[in-house]
C-alpha positions as CSV (number, residue, x, y, z in Angstrom):
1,X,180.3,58.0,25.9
2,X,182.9,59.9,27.1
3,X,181.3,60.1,31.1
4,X,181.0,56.5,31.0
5,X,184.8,55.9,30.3
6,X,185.5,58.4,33.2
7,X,183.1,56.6,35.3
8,X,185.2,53.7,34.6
9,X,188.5,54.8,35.1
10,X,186.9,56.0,38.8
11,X,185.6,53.1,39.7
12,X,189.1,51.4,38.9
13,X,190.8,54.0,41.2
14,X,188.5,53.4,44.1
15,X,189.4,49.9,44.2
16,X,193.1,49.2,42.9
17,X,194.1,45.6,43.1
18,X,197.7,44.2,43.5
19,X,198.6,44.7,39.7
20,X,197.2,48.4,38.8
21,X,197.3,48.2,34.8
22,X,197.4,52.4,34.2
23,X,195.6,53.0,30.6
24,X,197.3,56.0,28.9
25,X,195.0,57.6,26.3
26,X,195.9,60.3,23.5
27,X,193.0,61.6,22.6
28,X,191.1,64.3,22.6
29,X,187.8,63.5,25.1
30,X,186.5,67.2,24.3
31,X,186.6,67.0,21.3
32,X,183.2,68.6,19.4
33,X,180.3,66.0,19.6
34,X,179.3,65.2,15.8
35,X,183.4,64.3,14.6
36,X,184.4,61.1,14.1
37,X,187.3,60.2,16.8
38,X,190.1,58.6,15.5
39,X,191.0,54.9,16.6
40,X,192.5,55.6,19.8
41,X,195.8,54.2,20.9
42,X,196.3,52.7,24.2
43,X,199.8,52.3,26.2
44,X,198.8,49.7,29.2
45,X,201.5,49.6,32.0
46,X,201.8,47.0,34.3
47,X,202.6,47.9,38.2
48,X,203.3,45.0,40.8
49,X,204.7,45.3,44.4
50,X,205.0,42.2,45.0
51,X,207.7,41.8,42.4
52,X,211.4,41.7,44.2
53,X,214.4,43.6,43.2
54,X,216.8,42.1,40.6
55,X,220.4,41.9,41.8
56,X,223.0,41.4,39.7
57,X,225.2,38.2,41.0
58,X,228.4,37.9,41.6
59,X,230.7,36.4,39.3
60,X,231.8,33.0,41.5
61,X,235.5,32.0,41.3
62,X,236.6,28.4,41.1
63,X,239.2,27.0,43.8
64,X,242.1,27.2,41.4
65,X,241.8,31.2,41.6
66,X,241.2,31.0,45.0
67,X,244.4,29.2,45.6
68,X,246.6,30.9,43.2
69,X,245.3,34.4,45.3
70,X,246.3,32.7,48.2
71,X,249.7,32.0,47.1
72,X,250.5,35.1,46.0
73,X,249.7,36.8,49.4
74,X,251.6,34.2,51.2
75,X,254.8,34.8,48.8
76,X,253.8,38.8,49.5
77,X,253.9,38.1,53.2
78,X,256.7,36.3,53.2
79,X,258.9,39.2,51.3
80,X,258.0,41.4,53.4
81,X,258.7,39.8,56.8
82,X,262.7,39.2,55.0
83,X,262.5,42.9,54.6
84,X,261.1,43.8,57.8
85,X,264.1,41.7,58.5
86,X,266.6,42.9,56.9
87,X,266.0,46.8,58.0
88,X,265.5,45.5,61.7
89,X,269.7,44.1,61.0
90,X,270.4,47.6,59.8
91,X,268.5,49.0,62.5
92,X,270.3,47.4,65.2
93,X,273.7,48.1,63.7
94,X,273.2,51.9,63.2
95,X,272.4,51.9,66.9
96,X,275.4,50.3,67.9
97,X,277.4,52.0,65.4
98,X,276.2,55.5,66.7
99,X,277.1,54.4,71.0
100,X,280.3,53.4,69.8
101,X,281.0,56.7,67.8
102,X,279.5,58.6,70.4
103,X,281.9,57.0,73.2
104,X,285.0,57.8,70.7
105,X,283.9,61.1,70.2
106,X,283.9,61.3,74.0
107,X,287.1,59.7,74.6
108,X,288.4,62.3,71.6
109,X,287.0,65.6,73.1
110,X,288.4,65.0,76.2
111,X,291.9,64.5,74.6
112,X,292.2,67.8,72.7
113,X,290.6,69.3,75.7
114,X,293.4,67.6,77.4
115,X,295.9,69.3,74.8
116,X,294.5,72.3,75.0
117,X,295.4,73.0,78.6
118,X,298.9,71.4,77.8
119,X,298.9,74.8,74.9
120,X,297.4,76.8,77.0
121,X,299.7,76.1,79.9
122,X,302.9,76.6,77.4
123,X,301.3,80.1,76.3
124,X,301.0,81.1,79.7
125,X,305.1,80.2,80.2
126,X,305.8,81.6,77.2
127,X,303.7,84.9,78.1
128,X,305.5,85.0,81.6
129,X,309.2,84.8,79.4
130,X,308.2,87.4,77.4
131,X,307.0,89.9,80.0
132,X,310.5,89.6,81.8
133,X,312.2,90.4,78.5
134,X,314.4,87.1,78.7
135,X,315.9,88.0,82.2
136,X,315.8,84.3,82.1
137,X,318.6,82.4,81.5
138,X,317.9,79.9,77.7
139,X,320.1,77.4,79.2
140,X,318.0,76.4,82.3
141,X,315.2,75.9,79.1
142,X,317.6,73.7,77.3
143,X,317.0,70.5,79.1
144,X,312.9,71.2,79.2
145,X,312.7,72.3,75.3
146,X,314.9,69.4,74.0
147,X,314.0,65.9,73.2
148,X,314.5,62.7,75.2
149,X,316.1,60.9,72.7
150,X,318.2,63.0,70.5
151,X,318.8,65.7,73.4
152,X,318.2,68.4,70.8
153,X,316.1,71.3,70.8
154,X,312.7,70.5,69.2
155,X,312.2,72.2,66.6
156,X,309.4,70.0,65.1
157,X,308.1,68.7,68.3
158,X,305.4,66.0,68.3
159,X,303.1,65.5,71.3
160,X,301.7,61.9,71.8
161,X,298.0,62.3,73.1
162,X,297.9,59.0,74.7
163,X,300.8,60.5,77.6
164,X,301.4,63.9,76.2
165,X,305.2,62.9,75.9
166,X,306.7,65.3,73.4
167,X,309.6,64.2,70.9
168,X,311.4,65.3,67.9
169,X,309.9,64.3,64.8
170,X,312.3,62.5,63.2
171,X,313.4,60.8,66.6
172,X,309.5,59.4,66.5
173,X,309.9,58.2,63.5
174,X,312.8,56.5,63.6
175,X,311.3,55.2,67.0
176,X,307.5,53.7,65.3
177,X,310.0,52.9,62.2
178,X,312.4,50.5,64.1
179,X,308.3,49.0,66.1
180,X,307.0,48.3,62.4
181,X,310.5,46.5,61.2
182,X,310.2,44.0,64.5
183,X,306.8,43.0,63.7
184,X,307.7,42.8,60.0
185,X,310.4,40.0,60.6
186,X,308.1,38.5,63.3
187,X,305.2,38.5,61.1
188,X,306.5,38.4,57.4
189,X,303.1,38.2,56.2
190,X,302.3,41.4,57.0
191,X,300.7,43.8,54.7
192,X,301.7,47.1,55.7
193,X,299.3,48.7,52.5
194,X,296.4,46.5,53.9
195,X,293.8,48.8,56.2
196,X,293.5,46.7,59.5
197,X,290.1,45.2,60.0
198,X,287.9,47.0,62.5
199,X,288.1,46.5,65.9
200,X,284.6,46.2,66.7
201,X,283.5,43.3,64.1
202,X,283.2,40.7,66.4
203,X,280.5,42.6,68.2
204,X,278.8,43.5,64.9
205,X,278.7,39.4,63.9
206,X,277.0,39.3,67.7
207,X,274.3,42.0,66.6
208,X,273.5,39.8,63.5
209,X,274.0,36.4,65.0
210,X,270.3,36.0,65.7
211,X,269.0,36.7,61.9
212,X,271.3,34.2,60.3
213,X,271.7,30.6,60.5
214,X,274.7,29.0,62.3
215,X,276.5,28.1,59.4
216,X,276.2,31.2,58.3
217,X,277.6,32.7,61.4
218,X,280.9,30.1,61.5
219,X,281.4,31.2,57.7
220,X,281.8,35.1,58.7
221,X,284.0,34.3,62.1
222,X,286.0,32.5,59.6
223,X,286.2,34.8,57.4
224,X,286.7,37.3,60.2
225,X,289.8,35.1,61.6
226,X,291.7,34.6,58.1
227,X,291.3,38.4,56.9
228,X,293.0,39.5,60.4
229,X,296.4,40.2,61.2
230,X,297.9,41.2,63.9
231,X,299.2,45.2,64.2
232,X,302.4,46.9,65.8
233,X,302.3,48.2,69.0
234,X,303.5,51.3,69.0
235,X,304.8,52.9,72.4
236,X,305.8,55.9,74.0
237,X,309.6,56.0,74.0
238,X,309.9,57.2,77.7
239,X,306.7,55.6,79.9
240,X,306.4,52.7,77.2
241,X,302.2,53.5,77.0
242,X,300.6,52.5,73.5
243,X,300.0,54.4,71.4
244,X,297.2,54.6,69.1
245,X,296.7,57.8,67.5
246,X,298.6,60.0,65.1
247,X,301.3,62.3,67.3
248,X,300.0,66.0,66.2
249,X,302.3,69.4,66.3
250,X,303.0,71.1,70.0
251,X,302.9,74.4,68.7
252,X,303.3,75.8,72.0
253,X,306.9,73.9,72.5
254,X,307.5,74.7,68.9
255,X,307.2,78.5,69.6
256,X,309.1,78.4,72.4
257,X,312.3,76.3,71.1
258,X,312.1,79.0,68.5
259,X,312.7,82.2,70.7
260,X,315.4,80.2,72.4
261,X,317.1,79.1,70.2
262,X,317.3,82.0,68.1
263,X,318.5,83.6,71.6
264,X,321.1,81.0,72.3
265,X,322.5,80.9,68.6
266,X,321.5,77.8,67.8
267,X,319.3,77.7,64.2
268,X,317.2,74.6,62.7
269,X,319.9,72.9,60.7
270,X,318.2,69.8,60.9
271,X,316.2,68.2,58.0
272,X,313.9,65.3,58.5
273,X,314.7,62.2,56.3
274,X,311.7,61.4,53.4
275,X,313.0,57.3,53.2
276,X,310.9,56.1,56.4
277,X,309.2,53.0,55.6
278,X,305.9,53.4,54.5
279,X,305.7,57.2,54.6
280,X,302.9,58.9,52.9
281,X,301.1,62.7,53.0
282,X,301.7,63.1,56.7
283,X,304.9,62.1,58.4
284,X,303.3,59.4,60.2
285,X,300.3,58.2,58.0
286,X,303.2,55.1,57.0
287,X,302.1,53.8,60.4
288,X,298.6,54.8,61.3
289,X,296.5,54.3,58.4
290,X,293.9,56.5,58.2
């Protein structure tokens, strides 16, 4: 019995067919002839190659998904070409910003390297007076050391960087003080508290004048035209050149007018009035803001 079922499961090797059924068999087949087998259990499994994969499909989305997807990427896209926008504006006006702070910084270096020869120069006179141990007469310094206007000695001279004209400083101020009263009583509007609107806003509506619409752009030149006012000119008392920086200490004049006057007798009696129109920290902050 037992060759016959080996026999058997030989023959059904030899020749599989496109199902193989594979028997499994737990017992015993040498087991002592005489003993009763047990019923035997059988496990059958079933092998086919012609069977195909199962995939798992795809849950499909209706067109109301689709669309709201859609949407949703479109409103995406469209925030972030505004912003794309937006930092291209600030972009542009940092560059522009930076040329034109580079150019003042320019125009700037080459005026305190234009006072620093002025000092420079005085150091050297002075140097030269003090090496001849005032052999010099202080009178034929008089006329060079005093001021245009009040035909003093400068004690607290102020040099103007725009001509690098020196004067007194109260003479200066009573000078921009008497400018800023003119253009009050021309233009009684005039704020004198109110910082003046930059220079250079014009040009920066021109950066932005492409990214806006043109109502837009007649709204800010509007705007532009009613929050300006017009500023004092402020001049140099002797060559009449404007003016438009803060007058700064000539320390080299101020030295100078010191030794002499201390050799011709003549103290600093003078004391600089504190009632100038608009005067703040700095003696002239009343009429350059900062």
């Amino acid at each position: 019995m037992p060759s016959m079922c080996s026999s058997s499961r030989q023959r059904s090797r030899l020749h599989p067919k496109e199902s193989e059924v594979i028997v499994l068999s737990s017992d015993d087949e040498n087991a002592p002839p005489g003993k009763i087998r047990p019923k035997r259990k059988l496990s059958v499994i079933s092998l086919s190659s012609d069977e195909e994969p199962m995939v798992p499909k795809a849950p499909r989305k209706d067109d109301s998904s689709w669309q709201r997807e859609n949407s949703e990427l479109k409103q995406m896209n469209e925030r972030l070409e505004r912003q794309v926008a937006c930092q291209r504006i600030r972009l542009d006006y940092s560059k522009k910003r930076l040329e034109e702070q580079s150019q003042e910084l320019a125009a700037r270096s080459q005026e305190i390297n234009a006072c620093h020869k002025e000092i420079q120069s005085q150091q050297e006179k002075l140097a030269a007076l003090e090496a001849k141990e005032l052999t010099v007469d202080a009178t034929q310094l008089d006329n060079t050391l005093s001021c245009n206007i009040c035909t003093d000695l400068m004690y607290s001279p102020y040099l103007l960087l725009d001509c690098g004209h020196s004067y007194c400083e109260g003479c200066l101020k009573r000078w921009f003080n008497e400018t800023l009263t003119n253009h009050i009583r021309a233009h009684p509007t005039y704020n004198v508290h109110r910082k003046p609107v930059p220079r250079d806003l014009p040009q920066i509506l021109d950066i932005i004048g492409p990214y806006v619409s043109r109502p837009i752009q007649m709204q800010l030149h509007a705007l532009f035209n009613n929050s300006r006012q017009p500023q004092p000119q402020y001049t140099c008392p002797a060559c009449r050149k404007e003016v438009t920086g803060k007058p700064v200490v000539n320390h080299a004049v101020k030295d100078m007018v010191s030794i002499v006057g201390s050799v011709l007798g003549r103290p600093d009696t003078r004391r600089e009035s504190s009632n100038i129109r608009g005067q703040q920290a700095g003696p002239f902050d009343g009429f350059f803001p900062r």
